[in-house]
C-alpha positions in Angstrom: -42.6 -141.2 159.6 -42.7 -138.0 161.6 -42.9 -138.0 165.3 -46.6 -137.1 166.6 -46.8 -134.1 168.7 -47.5 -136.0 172.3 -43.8 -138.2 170.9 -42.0 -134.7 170.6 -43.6 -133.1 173.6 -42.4 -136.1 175.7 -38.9 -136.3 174.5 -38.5 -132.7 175.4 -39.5 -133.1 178.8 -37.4 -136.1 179.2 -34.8 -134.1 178.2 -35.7 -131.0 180.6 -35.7 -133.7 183.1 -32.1 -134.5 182.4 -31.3 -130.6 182.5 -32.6 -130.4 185.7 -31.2 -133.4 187.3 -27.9 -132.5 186.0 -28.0 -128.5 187.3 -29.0 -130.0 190.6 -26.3 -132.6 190.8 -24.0 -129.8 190.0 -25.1 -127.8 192.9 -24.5 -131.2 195.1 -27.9 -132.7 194.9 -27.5 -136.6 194.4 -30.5 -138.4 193.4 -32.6 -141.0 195.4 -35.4 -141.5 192.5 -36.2 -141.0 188.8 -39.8 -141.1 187.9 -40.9 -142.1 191.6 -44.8 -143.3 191.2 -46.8 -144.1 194.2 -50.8 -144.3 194.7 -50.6 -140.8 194.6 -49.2 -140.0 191.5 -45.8 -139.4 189.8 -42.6 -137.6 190.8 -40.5 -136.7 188.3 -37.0 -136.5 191.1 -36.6 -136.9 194.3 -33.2 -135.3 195.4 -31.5 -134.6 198.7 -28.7 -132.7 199.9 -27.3 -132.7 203.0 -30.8 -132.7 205.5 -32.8 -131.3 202.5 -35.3 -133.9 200.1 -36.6 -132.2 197.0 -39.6 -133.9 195.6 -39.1 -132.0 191.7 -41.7 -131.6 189.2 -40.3 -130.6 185.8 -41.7 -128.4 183.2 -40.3 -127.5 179.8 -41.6 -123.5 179.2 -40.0 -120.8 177.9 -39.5 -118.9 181.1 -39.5 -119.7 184.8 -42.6 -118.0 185.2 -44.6 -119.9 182.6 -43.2 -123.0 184.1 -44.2 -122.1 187.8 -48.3 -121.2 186.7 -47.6 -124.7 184.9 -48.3 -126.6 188.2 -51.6 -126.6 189.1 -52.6 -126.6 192.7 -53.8 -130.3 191.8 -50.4 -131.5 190.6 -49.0 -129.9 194.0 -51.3 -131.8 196.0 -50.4 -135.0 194.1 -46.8 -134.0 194.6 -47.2 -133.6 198.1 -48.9 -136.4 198.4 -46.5 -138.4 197.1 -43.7 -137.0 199.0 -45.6 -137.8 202.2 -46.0 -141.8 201.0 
């Protein structure tokens, strides 16, 4: 039986999520959470390196620009939101 679209659409942003969590590890990021949900909402990786925390929201588009007008300024307030919990 063939996957439905919402099956293949979330196995490639699982795997965009590994992407970026292995780009960022390579540039010495180490992961503190994976899918981090609060009140606020969901996460997708926190990170830190040295005094910096990254709170990460990953988006599987063709280019960089398609995936920055991909978060909404109501996913950035969840995201901060959830960051400050």
């Amino acid at each position: 039986m063939p996957a439905s679209s919402r099956e293949r659409a979330e196995a490639r942003g699982r795997l965009a999520e590994l992407a970026a969590l292995m780009a960022l590890r390579l540039k010495g990021y180490r992961l503190l959470a994976r899918r981090f949900k609060s009140g606020q909402g969901e996460v997708d990786l926190i990170m830190r390196r040295g005094e910096v925390t990254a709170f990460i929201e990953v988006k599987a588009r063709a280019s960089l620009d398609e995936g920055v007008m991909a978060v909404t300024n109501h996913q950035s307030r969840r995201i901060s939101a959830a960051a400050r919990h």
